[in-house]
C-alpha positions as CSV (number, residue, x, y, z in Angstrom):
1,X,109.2,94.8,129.4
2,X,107.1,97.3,131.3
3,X,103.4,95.8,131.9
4,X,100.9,98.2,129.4
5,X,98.7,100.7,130.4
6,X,95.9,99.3,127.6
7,X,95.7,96.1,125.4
8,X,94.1,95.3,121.6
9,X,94.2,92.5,119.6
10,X,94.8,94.8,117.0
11,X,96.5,98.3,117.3
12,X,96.8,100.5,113.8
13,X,98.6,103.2,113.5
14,X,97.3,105.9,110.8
15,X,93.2,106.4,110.0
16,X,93.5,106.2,106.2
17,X,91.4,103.6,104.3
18,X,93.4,100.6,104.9
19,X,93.2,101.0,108.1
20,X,90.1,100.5,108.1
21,X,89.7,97.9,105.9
22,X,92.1,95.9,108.0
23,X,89.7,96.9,111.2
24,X,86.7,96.1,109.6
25,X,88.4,92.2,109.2
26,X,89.4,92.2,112.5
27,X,85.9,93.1,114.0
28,X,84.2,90.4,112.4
29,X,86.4,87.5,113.6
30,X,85.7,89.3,116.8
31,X,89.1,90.9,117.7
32,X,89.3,94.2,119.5
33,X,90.6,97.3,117.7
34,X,92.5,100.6,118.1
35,X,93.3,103.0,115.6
36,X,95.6,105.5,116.8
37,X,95.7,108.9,114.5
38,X,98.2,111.4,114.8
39,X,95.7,114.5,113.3
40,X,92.8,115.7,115.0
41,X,90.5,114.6,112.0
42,X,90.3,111.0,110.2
43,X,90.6,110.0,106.9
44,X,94.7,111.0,106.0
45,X,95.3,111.6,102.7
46,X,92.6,109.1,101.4
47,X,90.6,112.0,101.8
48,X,91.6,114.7,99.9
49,X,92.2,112.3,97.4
50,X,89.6,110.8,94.7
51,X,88.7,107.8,96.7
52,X,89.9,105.5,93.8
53,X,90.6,101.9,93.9
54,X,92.6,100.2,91.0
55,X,91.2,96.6,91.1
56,X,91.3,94.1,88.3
57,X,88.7,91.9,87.7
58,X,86.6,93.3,90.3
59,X,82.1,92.5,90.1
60,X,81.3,95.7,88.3
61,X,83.5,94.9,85.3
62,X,81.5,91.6,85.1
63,X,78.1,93.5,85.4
64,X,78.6,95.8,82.6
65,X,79.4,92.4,80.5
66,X,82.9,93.2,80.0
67,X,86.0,90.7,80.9
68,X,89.0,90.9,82.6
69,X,91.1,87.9,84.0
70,X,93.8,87.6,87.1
71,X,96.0,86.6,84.8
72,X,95.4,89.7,82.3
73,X,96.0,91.9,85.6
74,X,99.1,90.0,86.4
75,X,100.7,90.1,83.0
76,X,100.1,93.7,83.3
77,X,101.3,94.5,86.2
78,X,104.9,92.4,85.1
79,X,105.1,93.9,82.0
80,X,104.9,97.6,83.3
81,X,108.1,96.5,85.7
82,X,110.3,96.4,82.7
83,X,109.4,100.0,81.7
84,X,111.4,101.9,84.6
85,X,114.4,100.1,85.0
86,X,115.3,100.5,88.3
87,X,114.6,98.0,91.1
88,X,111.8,97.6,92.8
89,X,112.2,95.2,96.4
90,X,109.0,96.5,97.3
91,X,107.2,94.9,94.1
92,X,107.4,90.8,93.5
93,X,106.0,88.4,91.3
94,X,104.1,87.0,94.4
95,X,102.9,90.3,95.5
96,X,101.6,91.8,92.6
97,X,99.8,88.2,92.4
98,X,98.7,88.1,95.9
99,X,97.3,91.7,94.9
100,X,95.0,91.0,91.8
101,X,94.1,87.9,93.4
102,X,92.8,89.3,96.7
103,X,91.6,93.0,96.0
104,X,88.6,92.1,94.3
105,X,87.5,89.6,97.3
106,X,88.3,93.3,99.5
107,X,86.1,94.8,97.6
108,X,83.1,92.1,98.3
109,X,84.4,92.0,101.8
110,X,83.2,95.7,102.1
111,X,80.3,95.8,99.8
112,X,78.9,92.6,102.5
113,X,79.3,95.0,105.1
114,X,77.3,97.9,104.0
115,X,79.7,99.9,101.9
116,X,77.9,101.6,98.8
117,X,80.7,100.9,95.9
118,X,80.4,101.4,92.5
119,X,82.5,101.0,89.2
120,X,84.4,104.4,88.3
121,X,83.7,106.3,85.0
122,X,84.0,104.0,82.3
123,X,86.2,106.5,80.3
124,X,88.7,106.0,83.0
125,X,91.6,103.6,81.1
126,X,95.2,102.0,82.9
127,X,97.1,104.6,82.2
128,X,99.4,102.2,80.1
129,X,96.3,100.8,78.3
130,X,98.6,99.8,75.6
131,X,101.0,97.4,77.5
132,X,100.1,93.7,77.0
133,X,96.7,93.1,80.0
134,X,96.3,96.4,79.8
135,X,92.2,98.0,80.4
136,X,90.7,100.7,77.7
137,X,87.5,100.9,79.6
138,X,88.2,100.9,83.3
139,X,89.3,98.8,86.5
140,X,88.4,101.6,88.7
141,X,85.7,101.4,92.6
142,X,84.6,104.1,93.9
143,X,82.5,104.7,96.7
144,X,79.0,106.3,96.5
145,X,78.4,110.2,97.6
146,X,77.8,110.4,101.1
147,X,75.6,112.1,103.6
148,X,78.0,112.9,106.4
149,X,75.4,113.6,108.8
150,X,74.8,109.6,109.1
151,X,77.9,109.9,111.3
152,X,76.9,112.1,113.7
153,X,78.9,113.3,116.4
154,X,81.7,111.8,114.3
155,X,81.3,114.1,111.0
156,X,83.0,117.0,112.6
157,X,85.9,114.0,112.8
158,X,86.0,113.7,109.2
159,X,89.1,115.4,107.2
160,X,86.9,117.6,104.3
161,X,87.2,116.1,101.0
162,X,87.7,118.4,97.7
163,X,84.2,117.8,96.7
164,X,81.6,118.7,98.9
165,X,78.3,117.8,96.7
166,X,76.1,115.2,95.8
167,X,78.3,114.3,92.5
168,X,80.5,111.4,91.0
169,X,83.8,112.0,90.0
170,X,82.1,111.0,86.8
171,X,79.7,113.5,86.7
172,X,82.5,116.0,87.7
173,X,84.7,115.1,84.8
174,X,82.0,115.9,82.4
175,X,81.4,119.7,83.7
176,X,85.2,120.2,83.3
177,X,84.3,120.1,79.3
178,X,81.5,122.9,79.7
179,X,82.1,124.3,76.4
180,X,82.5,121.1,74.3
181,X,79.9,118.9,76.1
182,X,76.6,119.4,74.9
183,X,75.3,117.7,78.4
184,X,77.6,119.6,80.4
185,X,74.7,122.6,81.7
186,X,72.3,119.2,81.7
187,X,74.3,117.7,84.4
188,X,75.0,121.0,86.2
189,X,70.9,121.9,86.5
190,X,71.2,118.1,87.6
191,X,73.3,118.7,90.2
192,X,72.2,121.7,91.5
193,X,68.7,120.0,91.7
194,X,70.2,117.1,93.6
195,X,72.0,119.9,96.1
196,X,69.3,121.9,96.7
197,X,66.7,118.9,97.7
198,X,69.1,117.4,100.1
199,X,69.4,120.7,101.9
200,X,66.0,120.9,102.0
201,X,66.3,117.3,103.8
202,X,68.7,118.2,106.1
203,X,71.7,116.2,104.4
204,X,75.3,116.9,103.7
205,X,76.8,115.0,101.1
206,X,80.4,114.6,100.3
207,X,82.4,112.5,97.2
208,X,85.5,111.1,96.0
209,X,88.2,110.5,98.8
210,X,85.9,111.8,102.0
211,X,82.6,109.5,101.0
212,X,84.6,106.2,100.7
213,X,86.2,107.6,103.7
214,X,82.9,108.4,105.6
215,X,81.3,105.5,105.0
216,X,84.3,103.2,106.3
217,X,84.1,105.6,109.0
218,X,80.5,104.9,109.9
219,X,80.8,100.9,109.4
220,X,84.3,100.7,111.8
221,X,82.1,102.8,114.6
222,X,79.1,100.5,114.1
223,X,81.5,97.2,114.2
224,X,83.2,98.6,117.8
225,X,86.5,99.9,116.6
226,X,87.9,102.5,118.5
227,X,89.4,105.2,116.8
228,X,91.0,108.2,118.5
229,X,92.7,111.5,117.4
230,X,95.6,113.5,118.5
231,X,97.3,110.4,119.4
232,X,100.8,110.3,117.6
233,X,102.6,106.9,118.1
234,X,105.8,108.2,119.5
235,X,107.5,104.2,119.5
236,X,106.9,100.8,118.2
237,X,107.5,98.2,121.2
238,X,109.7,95.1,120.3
239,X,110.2,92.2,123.2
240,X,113.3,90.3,123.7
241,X,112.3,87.5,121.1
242,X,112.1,90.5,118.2
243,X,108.5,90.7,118.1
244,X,106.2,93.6,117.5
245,X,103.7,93.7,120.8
246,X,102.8,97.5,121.3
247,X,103.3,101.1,121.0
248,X,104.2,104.3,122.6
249,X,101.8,107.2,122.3
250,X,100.8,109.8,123.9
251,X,96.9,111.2,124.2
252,X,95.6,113.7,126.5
253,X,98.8,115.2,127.3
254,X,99.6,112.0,128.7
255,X,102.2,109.1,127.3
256,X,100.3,105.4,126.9
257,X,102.2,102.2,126.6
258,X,99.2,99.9,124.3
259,X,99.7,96.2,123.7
260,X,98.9,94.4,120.7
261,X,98.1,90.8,121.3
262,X,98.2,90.0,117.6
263,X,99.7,92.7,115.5
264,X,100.1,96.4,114.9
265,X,99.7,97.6,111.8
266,X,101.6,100.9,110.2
267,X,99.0,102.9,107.5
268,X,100.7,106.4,108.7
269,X,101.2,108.0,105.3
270,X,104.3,109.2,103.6
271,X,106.6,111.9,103.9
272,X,105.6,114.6,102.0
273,X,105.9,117.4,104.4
274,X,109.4,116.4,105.5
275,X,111.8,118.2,103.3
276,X,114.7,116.8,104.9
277,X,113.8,113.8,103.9
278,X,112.6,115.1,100.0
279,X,116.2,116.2,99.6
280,X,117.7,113.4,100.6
281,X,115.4,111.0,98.4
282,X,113.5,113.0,95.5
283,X,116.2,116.3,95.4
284,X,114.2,119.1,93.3
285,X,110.4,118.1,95.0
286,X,108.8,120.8,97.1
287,X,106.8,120.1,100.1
288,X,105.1,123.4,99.8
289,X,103.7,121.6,96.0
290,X,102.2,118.3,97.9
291,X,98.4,117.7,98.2
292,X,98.6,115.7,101.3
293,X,97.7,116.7,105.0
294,X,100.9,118.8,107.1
295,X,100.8,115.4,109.3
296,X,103.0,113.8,106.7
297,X,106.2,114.1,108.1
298,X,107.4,110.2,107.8
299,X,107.2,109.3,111.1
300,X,106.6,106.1,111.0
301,X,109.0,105.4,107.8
302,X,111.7,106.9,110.4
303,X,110.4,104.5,113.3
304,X,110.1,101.0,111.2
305,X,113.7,101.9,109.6
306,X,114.8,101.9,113.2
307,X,113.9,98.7,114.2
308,X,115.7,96.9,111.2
309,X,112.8,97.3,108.9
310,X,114.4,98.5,105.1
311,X,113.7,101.4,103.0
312,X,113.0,101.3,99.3
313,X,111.8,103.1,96.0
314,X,112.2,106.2,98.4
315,X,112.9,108.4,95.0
316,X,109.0,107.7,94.0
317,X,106.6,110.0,94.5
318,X,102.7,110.0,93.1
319,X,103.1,113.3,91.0
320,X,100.4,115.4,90.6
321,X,101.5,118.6,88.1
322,X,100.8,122.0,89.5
323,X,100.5,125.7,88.6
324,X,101.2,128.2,90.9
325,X,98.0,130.5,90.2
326,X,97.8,133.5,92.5
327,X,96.8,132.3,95.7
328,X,97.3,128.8,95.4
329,X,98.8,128.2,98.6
330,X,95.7,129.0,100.6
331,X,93.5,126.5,98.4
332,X,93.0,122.7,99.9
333,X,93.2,121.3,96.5
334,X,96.2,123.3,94.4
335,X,95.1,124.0,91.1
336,X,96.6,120.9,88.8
337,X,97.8,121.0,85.4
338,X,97.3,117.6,83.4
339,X,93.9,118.6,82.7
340,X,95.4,122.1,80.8
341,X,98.6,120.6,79.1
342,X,96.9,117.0,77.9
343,X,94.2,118.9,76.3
344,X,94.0,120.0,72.3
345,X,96.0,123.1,71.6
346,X,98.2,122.8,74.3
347,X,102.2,121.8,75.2
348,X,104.5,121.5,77.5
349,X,107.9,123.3,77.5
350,X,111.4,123.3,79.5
351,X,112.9,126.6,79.9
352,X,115.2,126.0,76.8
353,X,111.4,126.0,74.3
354,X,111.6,122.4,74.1
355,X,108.5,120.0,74.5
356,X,110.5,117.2,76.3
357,X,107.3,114.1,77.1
358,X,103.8,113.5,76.6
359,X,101.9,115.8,78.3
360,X,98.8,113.0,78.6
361,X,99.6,109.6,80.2
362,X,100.0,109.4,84.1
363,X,100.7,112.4,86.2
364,X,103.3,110.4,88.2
365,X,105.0,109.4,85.1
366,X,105.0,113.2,84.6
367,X,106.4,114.8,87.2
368,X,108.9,112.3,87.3
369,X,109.9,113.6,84.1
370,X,109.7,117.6,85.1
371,X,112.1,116.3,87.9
372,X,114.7,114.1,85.5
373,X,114.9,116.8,82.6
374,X,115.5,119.9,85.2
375,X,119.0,117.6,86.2
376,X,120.0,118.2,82.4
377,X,117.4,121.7,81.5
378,X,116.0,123.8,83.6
379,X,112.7,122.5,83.6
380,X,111.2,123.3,87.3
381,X,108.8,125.6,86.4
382,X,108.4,124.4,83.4
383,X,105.5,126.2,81.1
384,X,102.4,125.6,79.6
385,X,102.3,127.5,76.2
386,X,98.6,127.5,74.6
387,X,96.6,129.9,72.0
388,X,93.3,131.4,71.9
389,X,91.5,128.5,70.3
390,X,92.5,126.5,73.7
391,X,91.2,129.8,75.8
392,X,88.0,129.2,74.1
393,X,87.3,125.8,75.1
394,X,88.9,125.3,78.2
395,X,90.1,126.8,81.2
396,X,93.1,127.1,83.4
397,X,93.7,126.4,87.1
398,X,89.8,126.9,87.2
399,X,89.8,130.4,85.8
400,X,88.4,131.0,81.6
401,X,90.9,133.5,80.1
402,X,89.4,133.9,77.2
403,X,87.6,137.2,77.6
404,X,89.8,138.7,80.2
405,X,92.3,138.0,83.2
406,X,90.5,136.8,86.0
407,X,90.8,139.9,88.3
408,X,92.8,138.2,91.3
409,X,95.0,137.9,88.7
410,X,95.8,141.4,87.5
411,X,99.5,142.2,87.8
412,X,100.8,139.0,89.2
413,X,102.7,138.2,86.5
414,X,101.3,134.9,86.6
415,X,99.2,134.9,83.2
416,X,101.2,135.4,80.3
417,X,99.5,136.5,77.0
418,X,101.5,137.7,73.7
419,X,100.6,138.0,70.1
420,X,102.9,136.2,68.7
421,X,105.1,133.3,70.0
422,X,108.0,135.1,69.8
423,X,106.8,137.7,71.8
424,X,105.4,135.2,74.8
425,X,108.7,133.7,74.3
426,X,110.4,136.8,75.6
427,X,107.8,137.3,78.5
428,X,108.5,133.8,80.2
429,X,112.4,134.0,79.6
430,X,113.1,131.3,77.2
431,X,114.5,131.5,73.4
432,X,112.2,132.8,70.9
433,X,113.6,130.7,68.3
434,X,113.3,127.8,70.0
435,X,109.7,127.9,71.1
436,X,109.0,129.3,67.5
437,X,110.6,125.6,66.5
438,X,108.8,123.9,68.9
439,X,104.8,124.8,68.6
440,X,105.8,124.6,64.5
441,X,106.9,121.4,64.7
442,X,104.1,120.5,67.4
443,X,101.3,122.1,64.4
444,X,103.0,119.4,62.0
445,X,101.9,116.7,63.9
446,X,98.8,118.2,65.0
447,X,97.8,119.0,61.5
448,X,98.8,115.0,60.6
449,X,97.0,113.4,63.8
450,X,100.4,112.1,64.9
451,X,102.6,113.2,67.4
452,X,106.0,111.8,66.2
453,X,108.0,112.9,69.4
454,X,106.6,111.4,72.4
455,X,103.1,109.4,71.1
456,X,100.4,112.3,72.5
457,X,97.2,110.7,72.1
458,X,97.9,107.1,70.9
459,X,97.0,105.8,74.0
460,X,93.0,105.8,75.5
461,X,94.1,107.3,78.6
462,X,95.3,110.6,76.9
463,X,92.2,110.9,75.2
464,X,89.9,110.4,78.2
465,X,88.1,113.1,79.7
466,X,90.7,113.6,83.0
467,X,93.7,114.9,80.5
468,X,92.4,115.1,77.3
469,X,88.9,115.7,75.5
470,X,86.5,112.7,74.4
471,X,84.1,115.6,73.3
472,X,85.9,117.0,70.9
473,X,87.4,115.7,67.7
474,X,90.9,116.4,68.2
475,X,90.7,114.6,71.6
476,X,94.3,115.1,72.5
477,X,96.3,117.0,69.7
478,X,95.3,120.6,68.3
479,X,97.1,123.4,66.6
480,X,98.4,126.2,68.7
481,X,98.4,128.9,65.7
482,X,95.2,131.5,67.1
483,X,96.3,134.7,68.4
484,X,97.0,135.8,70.8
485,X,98.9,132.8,73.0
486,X,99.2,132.2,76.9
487,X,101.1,130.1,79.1
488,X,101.3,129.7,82.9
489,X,103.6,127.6,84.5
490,X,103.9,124.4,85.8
491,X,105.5,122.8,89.0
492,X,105.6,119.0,90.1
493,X,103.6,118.9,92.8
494,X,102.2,115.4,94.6
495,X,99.3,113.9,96.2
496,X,102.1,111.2,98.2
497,X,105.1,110.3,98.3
498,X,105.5,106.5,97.1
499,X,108.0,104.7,98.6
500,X,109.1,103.5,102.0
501,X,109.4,99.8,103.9
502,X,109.9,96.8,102.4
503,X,106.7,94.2,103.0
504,X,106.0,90.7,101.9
505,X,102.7,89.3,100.4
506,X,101.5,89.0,103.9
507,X,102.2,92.6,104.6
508,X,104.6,91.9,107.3
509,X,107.4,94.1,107.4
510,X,111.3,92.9,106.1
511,X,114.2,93.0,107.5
512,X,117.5,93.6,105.3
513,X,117.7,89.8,105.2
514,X,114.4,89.2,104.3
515,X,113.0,87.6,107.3
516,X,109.6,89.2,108.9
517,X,109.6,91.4,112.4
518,X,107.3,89.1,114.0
519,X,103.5,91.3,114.5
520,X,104.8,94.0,112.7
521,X,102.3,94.9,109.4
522,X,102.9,98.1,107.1
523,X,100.3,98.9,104.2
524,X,99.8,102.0,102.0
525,X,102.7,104.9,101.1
526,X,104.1,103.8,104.5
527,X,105.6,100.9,102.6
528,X,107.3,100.7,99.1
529,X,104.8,100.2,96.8
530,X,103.4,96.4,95.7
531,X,103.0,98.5,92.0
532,X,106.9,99.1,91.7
533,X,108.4,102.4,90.4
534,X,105.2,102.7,88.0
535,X,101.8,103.7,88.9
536,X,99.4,101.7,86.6
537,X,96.3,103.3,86.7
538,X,93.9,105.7,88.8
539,X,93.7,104.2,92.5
540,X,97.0,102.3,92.8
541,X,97.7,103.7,96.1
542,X,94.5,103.8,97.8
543,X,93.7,100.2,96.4
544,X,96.8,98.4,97.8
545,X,96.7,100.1,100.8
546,X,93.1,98.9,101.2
547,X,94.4,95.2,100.0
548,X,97.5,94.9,102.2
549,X,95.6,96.3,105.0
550,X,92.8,94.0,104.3
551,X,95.2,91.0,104.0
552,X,97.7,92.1,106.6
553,X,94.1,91.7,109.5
554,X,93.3,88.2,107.9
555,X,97.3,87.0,108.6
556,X,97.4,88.2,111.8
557,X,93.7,86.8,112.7
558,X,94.9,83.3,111.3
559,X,92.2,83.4,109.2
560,X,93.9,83.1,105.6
561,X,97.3,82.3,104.9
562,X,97.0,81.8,101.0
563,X,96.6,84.7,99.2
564,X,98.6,83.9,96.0
């Protein structure tokens, strides 16, 4: 093999956060570092994301003088296995074990070397709370706002994030109930406090995805890792004995051969933006609906399936429900819609007037849904269908409607609004009598606290403040009977694909017989997901990623090779 133009101890392809988690390992046993990003900004999707990190039995919980147990974690993890019923190669028993076991030593790891973490809103629940281990309060990290000036130079590096203030996710949560939470325009005079004295200082704070981003970002340049953009990895290098020992990629115009003395690992996203490969594995998903960055193309997935690495759970995708509000596609954040349809007087129907799932519970579980149903009913757009007592309370894709279309609205078409339910019926093109059936028999249940159908509201998740209302007595079920009635519709979007190569508990990556390519690593929606075809609860991508990147730097580095 040709000699290499440059050589690392540890060469990672992709800047996300387990990346750097895996970097951050690597620096303090003293290796040498690259990280090689295909975008001319860091951060991937991790980003534009919330920054969340599902990890059981973490310090915080303990803190707040609440328990949770490995073996609670692990029980729930197994049990949520059974609820899909389709394989899942990329989950195991000893994965999922090696997970719960080692995330919450991650999250120490990180907090020892100067990143500001912090337990997530405690209204913030597994999103199958009622499986057996299953959390009502929260399992959630997050990372502190952060002033992106510390970084310098290096802030104009940093891939925006969808919340560029001085607020939690918390804190966030509780303005989107403006009109039922008393201490809603509290926290907003709060806030705009907070924002107006760190201008006066001179700072620029960002939260969610971008500060947990930032501030990995600031501790991997002050540990010595280097990290470059506009540097696609073109090839993985294998030698004559099968083992991983560099890459191909080009910078400056210019094609690079690196060596990696001890690894490489692959945290290069999904493949959200390649609809090839959408039609071929989730037939029905748009990439024109996806959250993530246009550098998703599945590259890498592409790449590691080329050298005998194996593809799985390439049908999962981490949904994220959508409306197409007039002009949504020039927003960096699409306007979502499990914040509309879980709340009180509000379902959702296919195009036949039929509610067809619970509109609370976990946005990948429901675009999953949207995307089964539409292969019997047409069900992609599918259609929110509310009434004026909803209007009142809450708003939709960030407009209220209340009083009057929002004027960028005006003859779109997008808003519909009837007196009657019959009438909106005939507006969005689906059988009067059959939506008339359908919000009568939803007003049943509402009126009985019970929704017989699909379970709306029996679980804590439903009634937390991300889909449903903690600040209002129904909390998850209302009445849609107030003229007049609206609906918009509803598309399943994403914020990732889910699935891709197959790893071990070491992160290594499999070959069809099981056996490891030798200094080949894979972590985050690159690889088929340690959770299975189920996404348990906020952060269960961003936290395994973190993990298995985490665990993947201590494998290579010698350093640990128990994590069970």
């Amino acid at each position: 093999m040709a000699q290499f133009d440059e050589t690392f101890d540890w060469v990672v392809v992709g800047s996300g956060a387990g990346s750097m988690a895996s970097a951050l390992l690597m620096r303090q046993a003293g290796k040498s570092v690259l990280i090689l990003e295909k975008a001319d900004v860091v951060g991937g999707t991790t980003c534009k994301s919330g920054g969340v990190m599902w990890v059981p039995n973490n310090r915080f919980i303990a803190e707040d003088g609440e328990s949770d147990s490995v073996e609670a974690a692990v029980t729930y993890l197994d049990a949520l296995q059974n609820l899909d019923g389709n394989p899942a190669p990329g989950s195991t028993p000893e994965k999922r074990r090696a997970y719960v076991t080692q995330a919450s030593k991650m999250v120490d790891f990180l907090i020892d070397q100067g990143i500001e973490l912090q337990r997530g809103h405690h209204n913030w629940p597994d999103y199958y709370d009622e499986m057996p281990g299953g959390f009502k309060t929260t399992r959630t990290v997050v990372a502190k706002p952060y002033n992106i000036k510390e970084l310098g130079p290096w802030r104009k590096k940093l891939r925006k994030g969808f919340i560029e203030v001085n607020a939690t996710l918390s804190e966030g949560m509780q303005l989107g109930h403006m009109r039922t939470n008393p201490g809603a325009k509290k926290m907003l005079a709060k806030i705009a406090l907070r924002t107006i004295g760190d201008k006066l200082r001179g700072r620029h704070y960002t939260t969610a995805g971008a500060c947990l981003q930032g501030r990995l970002l600031k501790a991997a340049l002050d540990a010595g890792v280097d990290i470059r953009t506009e540097a696609p990895v073109r090839e993985v290098l294998i030698d004559d004995a099968g083992k991983a020992v560099g890459v191909v990629t080009e910078t400056g115009g210019k094609t690079i051969r690196i060596g990696a003395n001890l690894g490489i690992l692959v945290n290069a996203g999904g493949f959200a933006h390649n609809q090839a490969m959408r039609d071929k594995y989730i037939p029905g998903s748009q990439s024109k609906w996806s959250q993530t960055p246009k550098e998703d193309t599945g590259d890498m997935h592409i790449e590691l399936e080329r050298l005998g690495g194996v593809l799985a759970q390439m049908d999962q995708m981490v949904g994220f429900q959508m409306t197409e509000a007039p002009g949504w596609e020039k927003e960096y954040v699409m306007p979502g819609m499990q914040s509309v349809t879980g709340k009180p007087h509000a379902i959702l129907v296919d195009q036949s007037g039929e509610r067809y799932m619970n509109e609370g519970g976990s946005y990948e579980l429901y675009c999953e849904n949207m995307l089964k149903r539409n292969r019997e009913v047409p069900a992609i757009p599918s259609w929110a269908i509310m009434d004026q007592q909803y209007a009142e309370k809450y708003q939709v894709a960030g407009k209220w409607i209340d009083k009057k279309i929002p004027k960028a609205w005006e003859g779109t078409g997008y808003l519909h609004k009837a007196d009657t339910i019959e009438e909106l019926a005939q507006s969005i093109g689906v059988p009067a009598d059959k939506l008339k059936a359908t919000v009568e028999r939803w007003n049943t249940f509402a009126r009985a606290g019970k929704d017989e159908d699909f379970h709306r509201g029996e679980r804590e998740y439903d009634k937390c403040g991300y889909v449903g209302d903690p600040y209002s007595e129904a909390k998850s079920i209302g009445t849609i009977e107030k003229a007049p009635f609206y609906s918009v519709s509803c598309v399943p979007g994403d914020v990732s694909t889910y699935g891709g190569v197959v790893t071990d508990e070491y992160s290594r990556v499999l070959r069809a017989d099981g056996a490891p390519i030798e200094g080949l690593y894979a972590t985050g929606v690159t690889t088929a997901s340690p959770m299975g075809n189920v996404y348990p609860g906020a952060g269960a991508s961003v936290g395994p990623s973190m993990t298995f990147g985490w665990i993947a730097a201590k494998h290579a580095a010698g350093l640990d090779n128990q994590v069970g």
